[in-house]
C-alpha positions as CSV (number, residue, x, y, z in Angstrom):
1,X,0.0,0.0,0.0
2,X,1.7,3.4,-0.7
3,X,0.3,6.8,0.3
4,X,1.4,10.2,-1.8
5,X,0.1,13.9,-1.2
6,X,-0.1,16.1,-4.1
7,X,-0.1,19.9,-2.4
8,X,-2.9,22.2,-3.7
9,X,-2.8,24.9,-2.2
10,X,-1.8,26.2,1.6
11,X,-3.5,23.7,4.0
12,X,-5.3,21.7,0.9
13,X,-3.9,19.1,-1.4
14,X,-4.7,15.6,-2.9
15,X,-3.8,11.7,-1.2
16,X,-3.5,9.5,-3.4
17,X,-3.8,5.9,-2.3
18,X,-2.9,2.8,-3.9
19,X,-4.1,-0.3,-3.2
20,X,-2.5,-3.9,-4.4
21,X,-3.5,-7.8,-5.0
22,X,-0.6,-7.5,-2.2
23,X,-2.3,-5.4,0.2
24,X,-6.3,-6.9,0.1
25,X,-5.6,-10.6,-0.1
26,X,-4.4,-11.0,3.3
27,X,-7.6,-9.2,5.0
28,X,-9.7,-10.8,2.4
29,X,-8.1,-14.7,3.3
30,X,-8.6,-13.8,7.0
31,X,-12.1,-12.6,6.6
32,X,-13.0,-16.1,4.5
33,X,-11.3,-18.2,7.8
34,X,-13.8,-16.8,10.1
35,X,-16.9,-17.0,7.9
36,X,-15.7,-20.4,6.6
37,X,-15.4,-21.5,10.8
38,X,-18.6,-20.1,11.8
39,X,-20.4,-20.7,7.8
40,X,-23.6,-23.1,8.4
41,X,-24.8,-24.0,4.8
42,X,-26.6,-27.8,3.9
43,X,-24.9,-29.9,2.3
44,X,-21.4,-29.1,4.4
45,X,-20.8,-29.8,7.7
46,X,-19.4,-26.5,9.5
47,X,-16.2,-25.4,9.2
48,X,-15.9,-27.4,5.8
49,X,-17.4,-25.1,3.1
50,X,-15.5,-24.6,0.6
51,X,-13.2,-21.4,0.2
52,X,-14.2,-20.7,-3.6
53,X,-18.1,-21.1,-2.6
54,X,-17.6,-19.0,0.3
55,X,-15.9,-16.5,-2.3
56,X,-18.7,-16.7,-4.9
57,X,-21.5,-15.7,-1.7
58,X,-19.3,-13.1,0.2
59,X,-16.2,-12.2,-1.7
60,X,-17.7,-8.9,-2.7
61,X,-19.1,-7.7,0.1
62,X,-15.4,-8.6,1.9
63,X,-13.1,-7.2,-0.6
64,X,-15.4,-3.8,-0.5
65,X,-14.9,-4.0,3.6
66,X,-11.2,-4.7,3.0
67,X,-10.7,-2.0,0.8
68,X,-12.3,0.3,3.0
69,X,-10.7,-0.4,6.1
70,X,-7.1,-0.1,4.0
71,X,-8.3,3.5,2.9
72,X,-9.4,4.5,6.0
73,X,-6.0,3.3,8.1
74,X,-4.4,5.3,5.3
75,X,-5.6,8.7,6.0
76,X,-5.5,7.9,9.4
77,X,-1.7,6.8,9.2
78,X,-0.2,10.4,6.5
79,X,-2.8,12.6,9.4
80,X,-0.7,11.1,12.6
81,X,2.5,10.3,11.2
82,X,2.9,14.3,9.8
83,X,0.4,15.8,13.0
84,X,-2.5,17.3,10.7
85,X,-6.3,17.7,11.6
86,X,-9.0,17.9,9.0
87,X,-11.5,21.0,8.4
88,X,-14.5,19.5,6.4
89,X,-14.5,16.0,5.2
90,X,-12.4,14.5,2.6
91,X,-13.6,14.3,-0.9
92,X,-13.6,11.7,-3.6
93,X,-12.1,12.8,-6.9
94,X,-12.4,9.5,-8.8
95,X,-14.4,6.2,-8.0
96,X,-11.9,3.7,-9.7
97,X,-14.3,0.8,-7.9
98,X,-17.1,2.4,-10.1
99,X,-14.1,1.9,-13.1
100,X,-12.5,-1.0,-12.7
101,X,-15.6,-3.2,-10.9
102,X,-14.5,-5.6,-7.4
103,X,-12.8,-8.1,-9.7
104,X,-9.2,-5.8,-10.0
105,X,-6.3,-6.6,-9.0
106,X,-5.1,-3.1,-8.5
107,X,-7.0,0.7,-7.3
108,X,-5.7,4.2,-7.0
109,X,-8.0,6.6,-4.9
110,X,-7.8,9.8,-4.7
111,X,-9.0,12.2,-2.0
112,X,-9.2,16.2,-1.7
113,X,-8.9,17.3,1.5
114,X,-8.2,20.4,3.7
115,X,-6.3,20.7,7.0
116,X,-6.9,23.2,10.2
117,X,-4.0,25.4,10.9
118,X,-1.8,24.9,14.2
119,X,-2.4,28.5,16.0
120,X,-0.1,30.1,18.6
121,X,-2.7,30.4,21.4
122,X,-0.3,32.3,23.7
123,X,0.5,35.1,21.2
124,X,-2.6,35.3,20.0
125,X,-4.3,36.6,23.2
126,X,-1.4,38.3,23.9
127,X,-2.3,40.7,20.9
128,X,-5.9,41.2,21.7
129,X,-7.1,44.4,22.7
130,X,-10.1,44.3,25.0
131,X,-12.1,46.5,27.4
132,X,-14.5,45.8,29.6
133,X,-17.1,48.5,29.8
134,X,-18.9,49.8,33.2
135,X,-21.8,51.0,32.1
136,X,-23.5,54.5,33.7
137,X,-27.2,54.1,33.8
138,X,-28.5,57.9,33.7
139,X,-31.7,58.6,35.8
140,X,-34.0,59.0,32.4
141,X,-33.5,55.0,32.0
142,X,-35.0,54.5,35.8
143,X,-37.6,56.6,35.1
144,X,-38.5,54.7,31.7
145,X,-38.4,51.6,33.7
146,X,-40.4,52.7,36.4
147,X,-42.9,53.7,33.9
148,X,-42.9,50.5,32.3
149,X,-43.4,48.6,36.1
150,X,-46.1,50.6,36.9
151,X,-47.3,49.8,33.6
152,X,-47.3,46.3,33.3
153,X,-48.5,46.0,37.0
154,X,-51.6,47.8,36.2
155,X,-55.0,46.8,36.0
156,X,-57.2,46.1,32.8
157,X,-60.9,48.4,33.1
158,X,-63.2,48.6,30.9
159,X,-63.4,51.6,28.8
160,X,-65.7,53.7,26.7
161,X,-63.5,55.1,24.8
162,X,-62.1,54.8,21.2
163,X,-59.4,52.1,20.8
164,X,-55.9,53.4,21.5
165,X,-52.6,51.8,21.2
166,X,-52.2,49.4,24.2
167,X,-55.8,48.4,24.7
168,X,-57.0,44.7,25.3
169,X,-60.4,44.1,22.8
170,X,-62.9,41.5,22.2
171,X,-64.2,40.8,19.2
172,X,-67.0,38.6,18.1
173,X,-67.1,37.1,14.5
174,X,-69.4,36.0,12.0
175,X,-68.4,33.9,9.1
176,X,-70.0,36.0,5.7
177,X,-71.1,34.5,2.4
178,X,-71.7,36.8,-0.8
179,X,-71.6,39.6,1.7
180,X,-74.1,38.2,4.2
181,X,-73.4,36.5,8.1
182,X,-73.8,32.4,6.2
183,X,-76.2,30.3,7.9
184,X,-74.3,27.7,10.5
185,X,-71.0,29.6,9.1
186,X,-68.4,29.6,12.0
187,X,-69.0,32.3,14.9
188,X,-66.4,32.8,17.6
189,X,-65.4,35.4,19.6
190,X,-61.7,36.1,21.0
191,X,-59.3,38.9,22.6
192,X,-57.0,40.8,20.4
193,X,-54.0,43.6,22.1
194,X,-53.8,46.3,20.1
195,X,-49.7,46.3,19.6
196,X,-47.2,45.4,16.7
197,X,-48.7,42.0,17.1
198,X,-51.4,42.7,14.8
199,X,-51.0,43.5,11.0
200,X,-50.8,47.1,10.0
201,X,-54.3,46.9,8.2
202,X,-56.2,45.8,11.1
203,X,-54.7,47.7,13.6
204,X,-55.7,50.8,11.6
205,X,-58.9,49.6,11.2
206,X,-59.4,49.0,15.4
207,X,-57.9,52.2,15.9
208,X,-60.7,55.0,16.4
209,X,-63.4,53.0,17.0
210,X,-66.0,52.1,19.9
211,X,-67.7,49.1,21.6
212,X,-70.6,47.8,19.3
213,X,-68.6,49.1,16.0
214,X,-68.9,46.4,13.2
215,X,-66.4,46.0,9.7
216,X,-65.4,43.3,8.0
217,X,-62.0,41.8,7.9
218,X,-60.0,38.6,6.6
219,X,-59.3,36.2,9.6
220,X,-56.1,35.8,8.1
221,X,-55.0,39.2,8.6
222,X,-55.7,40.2,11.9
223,X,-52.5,39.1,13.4
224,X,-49.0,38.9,11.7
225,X,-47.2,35.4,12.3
226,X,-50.5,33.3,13.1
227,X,-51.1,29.8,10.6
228,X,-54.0,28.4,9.6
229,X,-54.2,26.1,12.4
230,X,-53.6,28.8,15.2
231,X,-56.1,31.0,13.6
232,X,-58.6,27.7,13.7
233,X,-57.8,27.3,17.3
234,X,-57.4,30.6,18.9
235,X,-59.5,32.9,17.0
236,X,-62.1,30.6,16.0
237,X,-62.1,28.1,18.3
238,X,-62.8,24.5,16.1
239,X,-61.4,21.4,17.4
240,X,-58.5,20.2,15.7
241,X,-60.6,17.4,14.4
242,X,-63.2,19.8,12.9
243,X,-62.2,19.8,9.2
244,X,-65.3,22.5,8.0
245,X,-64.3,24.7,5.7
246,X,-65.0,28.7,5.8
247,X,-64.1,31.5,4.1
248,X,-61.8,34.2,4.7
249,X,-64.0,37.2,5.5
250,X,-66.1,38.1,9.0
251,X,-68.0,40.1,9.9
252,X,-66.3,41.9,13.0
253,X,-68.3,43.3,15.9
254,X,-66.7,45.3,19.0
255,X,-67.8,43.5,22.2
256,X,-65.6,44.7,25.1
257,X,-62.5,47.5,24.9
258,X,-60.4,47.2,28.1
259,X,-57.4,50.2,29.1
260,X,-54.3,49.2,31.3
261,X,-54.8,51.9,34.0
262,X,-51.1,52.1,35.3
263,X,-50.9,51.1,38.7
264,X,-49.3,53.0,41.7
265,X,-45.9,53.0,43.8
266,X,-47.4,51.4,47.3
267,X,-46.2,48.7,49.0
268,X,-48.5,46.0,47.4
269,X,-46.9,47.1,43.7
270,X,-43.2,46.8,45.5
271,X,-43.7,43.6,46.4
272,X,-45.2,42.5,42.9
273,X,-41.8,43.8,41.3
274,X,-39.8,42.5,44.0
275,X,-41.4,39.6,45.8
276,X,-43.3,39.2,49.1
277,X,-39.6,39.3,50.9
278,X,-38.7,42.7,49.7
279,X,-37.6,45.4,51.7
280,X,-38.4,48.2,49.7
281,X,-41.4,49.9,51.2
282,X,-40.5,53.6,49.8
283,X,-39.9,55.7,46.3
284,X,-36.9,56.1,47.7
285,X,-35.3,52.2,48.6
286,X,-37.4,51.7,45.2
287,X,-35.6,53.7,43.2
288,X,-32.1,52.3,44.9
289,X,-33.2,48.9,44.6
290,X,-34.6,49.6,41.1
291,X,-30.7,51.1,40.1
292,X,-28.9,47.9,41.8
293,X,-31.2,45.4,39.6
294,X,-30.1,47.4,36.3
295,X,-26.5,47.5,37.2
296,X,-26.6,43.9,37.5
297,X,-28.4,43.6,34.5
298,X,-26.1,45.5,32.8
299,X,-23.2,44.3,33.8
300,X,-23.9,40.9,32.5
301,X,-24.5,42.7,29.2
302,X,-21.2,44.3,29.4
303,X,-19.4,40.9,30.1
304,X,-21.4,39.1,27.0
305,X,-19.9,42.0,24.9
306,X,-16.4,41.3,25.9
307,X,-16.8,37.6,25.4
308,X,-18.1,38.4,21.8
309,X,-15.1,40.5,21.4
310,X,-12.7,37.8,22.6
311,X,-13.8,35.3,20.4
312,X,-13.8,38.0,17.4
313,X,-10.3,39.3,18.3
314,X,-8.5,35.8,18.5
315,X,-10.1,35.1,15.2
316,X,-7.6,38.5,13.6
317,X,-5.0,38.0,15.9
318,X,-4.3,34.0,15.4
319,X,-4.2,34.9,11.8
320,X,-5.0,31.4,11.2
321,X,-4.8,30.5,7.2
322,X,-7.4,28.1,6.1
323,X,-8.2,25.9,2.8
324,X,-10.5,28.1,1.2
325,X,-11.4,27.0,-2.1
326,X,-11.4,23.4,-0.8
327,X,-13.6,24.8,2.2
328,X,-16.4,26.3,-0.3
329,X,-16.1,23.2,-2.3
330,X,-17.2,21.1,0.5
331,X,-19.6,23.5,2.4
332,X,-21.7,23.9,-1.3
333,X,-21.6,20.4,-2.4
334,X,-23.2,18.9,0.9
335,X,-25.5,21.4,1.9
336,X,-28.4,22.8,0.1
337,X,-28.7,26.0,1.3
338,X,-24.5,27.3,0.7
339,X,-25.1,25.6,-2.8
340,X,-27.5,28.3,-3.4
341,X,-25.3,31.2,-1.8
342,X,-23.0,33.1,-4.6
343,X,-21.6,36.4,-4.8
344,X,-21.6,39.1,-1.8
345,X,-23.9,36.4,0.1
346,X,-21.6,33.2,-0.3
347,X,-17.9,35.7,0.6
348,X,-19.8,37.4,3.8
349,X,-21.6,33.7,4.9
350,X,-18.2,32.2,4.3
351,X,-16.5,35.0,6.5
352,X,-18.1,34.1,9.6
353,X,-18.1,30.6,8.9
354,X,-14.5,30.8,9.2
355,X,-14.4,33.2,12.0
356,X,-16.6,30.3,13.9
357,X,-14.2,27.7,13.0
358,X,-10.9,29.2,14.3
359,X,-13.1,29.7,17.4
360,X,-13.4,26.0,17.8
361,X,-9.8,25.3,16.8
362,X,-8.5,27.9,19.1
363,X,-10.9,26.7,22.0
364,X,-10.0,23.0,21.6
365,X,-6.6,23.3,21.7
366,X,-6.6,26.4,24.7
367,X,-8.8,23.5,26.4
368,X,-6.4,20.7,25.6
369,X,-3.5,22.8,26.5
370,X,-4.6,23.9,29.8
371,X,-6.4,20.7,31.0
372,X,-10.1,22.3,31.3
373,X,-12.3,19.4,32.5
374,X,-15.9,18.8,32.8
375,X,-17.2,16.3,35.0
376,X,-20.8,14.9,34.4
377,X,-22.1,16.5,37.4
378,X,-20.6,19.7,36.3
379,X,-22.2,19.3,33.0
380,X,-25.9,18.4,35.0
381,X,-25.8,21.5,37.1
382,X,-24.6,23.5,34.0
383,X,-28.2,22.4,32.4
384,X,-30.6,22.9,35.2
385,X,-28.8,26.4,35.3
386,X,-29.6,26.9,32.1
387,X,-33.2,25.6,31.7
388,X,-34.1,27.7,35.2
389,X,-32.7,30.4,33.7
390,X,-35.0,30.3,30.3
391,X,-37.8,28.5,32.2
392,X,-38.1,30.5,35.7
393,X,-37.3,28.8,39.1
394,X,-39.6,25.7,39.5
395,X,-40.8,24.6,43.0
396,X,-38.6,20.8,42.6
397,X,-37.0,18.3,44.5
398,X,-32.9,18.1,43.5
399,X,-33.2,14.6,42.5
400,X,-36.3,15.1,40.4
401,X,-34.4,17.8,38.4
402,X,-31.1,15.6,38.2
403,X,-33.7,12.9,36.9
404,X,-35.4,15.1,34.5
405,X,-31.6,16.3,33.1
406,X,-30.1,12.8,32.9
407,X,-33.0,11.7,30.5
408,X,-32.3,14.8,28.4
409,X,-28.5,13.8,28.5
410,X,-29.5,10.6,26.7
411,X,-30.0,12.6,23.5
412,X,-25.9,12.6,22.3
413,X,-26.8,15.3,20.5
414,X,-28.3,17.4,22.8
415,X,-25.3,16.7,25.5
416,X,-22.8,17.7,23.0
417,X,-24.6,21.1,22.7
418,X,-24.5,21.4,26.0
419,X,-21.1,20.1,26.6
420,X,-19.7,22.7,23.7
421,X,-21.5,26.0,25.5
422,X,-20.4,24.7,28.8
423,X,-17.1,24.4,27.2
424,X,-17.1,27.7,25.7
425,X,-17.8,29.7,29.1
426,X,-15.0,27.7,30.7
427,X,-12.5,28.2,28.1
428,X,-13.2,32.4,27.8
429,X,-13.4,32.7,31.8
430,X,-10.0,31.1,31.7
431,X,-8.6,33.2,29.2
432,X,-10.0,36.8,30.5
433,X,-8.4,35.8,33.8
434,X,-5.2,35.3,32.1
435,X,-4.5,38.3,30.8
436,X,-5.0,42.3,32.3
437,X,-8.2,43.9,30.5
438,X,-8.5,47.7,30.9
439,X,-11.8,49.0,32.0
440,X,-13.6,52.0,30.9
441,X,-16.7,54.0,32.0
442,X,-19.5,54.3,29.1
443,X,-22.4,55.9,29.1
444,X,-25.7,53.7,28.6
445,X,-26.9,55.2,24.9
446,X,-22.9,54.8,23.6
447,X,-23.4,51.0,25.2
448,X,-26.2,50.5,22.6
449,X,-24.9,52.1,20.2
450,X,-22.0,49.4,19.9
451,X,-24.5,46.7,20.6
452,X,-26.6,47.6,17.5
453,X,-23.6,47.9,15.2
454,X,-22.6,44.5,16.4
455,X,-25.7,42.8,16.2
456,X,-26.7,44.5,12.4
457,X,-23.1,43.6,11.2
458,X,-24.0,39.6,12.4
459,X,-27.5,39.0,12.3
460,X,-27.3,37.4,15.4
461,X,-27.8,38.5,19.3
462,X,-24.5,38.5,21.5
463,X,-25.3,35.0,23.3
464,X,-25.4,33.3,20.0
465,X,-21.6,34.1,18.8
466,X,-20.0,30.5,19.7
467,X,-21.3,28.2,17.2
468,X,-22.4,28.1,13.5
């Protein structure tokens, strides 16, 4: 068996594997002797078949294992031997099986492939530039939030007035035929908000008018992201089993408008914000209280901005070269959607790919390097963290959530997406405390600011940087 690389380009090039009579009749001969001991077949007794019948049944099938196997121990073999890691998948160029049929003596294969570069972790964070931002919260930003608390903490009355922005109303509906409310056509009635929720049309259609109005208006655009199956079960109320047909146009009749009347700063509303075990009981501690929350809030903002800006600076300052004609190749001939990308959309797209794969390069080796472990109850607290976190706290036993999280943990793939974003936090906590980051006072507008030319520029919030 000989093994020859043909150099492409930087980090891609070409294996070319040869494969003789030499090479597959040994695995071949020792793949008959066990079928042959094992081989049941009338007419023999077992362990007596003969090797050329045996050949005639299975040869195929073994010579194609065989051959397989020899590739596969030959990549693996030119990768260790000259300490090289793939990016992608290797690629066929020819198919001489497809050529020359199982009955050759003799195959060449050929493979594309491209490998990850070796970056110099140290020198790379060494070079990055970071800051982590303490961010002023201006009193204008406690007042919008009081505003909004007192707000949402109000109480819904019923009003006589025209339909404003914000209100809660209840329609009642009519299916219409040629104009007129149809005979046993669908009626239902259901609550709408009056917010971005709803499409443009019928919002400006709600807007002005009073309890008893009636318009008409197509079911299908009252609200903006609802299918035919939610509008069937939340506006009209059939049973998912109900397959009547209607049409698309109701008549619309104003049963109920309801107004949020904001509610006020007492000790009952401090305790809604806040909890029964507050000790805020004035304007005063609320406002205080109200100012430590944000901070906090904040802060955590701050700190996911940094991160985002770790992982983007490594990316420059690793300088990292990749395959990147061999890259495209692969990315657009085994997945649909890049296939379809060209231009401006298939350069930016393949930008951040990149910038997403030197993170995982850089992150496994900085984790490889400096011996970052996670243990499985590491990984199990890690996940009820996380599912409390998007969830809210619920009222459960330890070992009922350790139960619930071990089940999940079946799922390989839903561990290893755990595993990598527990991985992540680990790897950039260990690498901010490893190296002095300057810290600087902004004010909470310029924060935003940043935030919004990050997050047009990637499409993507700040939590989501770590994986494509």
């Amino acid at each position: 068996m000989q093994t020859d690389f043909l150099p492409l380009d930087k980090q891609h090039g070409k294996i070319q594997i040869q494969l003789t009579k030499q090479d597959l009749d040994p695995m071949v001969k020792s793949e008959l002797k066990k079928i042959k001991n094992k081989a049941q077949i009338k007419g023999f007794r077992q362990g007596g078949v003969p090797e050329s019948l045996l050949m005639n049944l299975y040869g195929t099938e073994i010579k194609a294992d065989a051959i397989q196997k020899l590739v596969q121990q030959s990549v693996e073999s030119y990768l260790k031997e000259n300490n090289k890691q793939l990016v992608g998948e290797i690629m066929a160029v020819n198919d001489p099986i497809g050529q020359l049929g199982m009955s050759a003596d003799a195959y060449q294969f050929e493979f594309e492939l491209g490998f990850a570069p070796d970056p110099d972790i140290s020198t790379a964070l060494e070079g990055t530039n970071l800051v982590r931002y303490k961010i002023q919260i201006p009193e204008s930003k406690i007042e919008e939030e009081i505003s909004f608390l007192l707000t949402k903490y109000g109480n819904l009355e019923d009003s006589t007035e025209a339909v404003k922005v914000g209100d809660q109303v209840k329609l009642e509906v009519h299916e219409l035929e040629n104009g007129v409310v149809k005979p046993e056509g669908v009626i239902s009635d259901f609550v709408v908000l009056v917010d971005d929720t709803l499409t443009d049309e019928f919002q400006q259609t709600l807007l002005g008018k009073i309890t008893d109005d009636e318009f008409t208006a197509d079911i299908y655009q009252i609200e903006k992201k609802l299918d035919l199956n939610q509008i069937k079960k939340y506006f009209l109320k059939l049973e998912e089993n109900d397959e009547r047909e209607f049409g698309n146009l109701f008549q619309v009749k104003i049963i109920q408008i309801q107004t949020n009347k904001a509610s006020t700063e007492n000790e009952e509303f401090y305790k809604k914000v806040f909890g029964n075990e507050t000790e805020v009981v004035d304007s005063l501690s609320f406002r205080q209280q109200l100012r430590t929350s944000l901070q906090v809030y904040y802060d955590l903002e701050s700190e996911k901005m940094l991160d985002f800006m770790l992982v983007k600076e490594l990316a420059k300052t690793s300088q990292m070269e990749f395959p990147d004609n061999f890259l495209k190749k692969w990315l657009q001939s085994t997945s649909e959607s890049w296939a379809k990308k060209s231009g401006y959309e298939l350069e930016h797209d393949f930008f951040h790919f990149k910038e997403s794969l030197a993170w995982r390069i850089l992150r496994e080796k900085y984790s490889q390097i400096h011996e970052i472990q996670i243990s499985r109850q590491e990984l199990e607290n890690y996940v009820i963290h996380s599912i409390k976190q998007k969830y809210g706290e619920f009222k459960l036993d330890e070992e009922v959530w350790r139960g619930y999280v071990r089940k999940m943990l079946e799922d390989k793939e839903q561990a290893m997406n755990y595993y990598v974003e527990l991985e992540n936090l680990k790897v950039i906590e260990h690498m901010k405390a490893s190296k002095t980051i300057d810290s600087e006072d902004i004010e909470l507008e310029n924060f935003n600011t940043k935030v919004q030319e990050i997050n047009s520029h990637h499409h993507t919030e700040l939590e989501h940087h770590h994986e494509h």
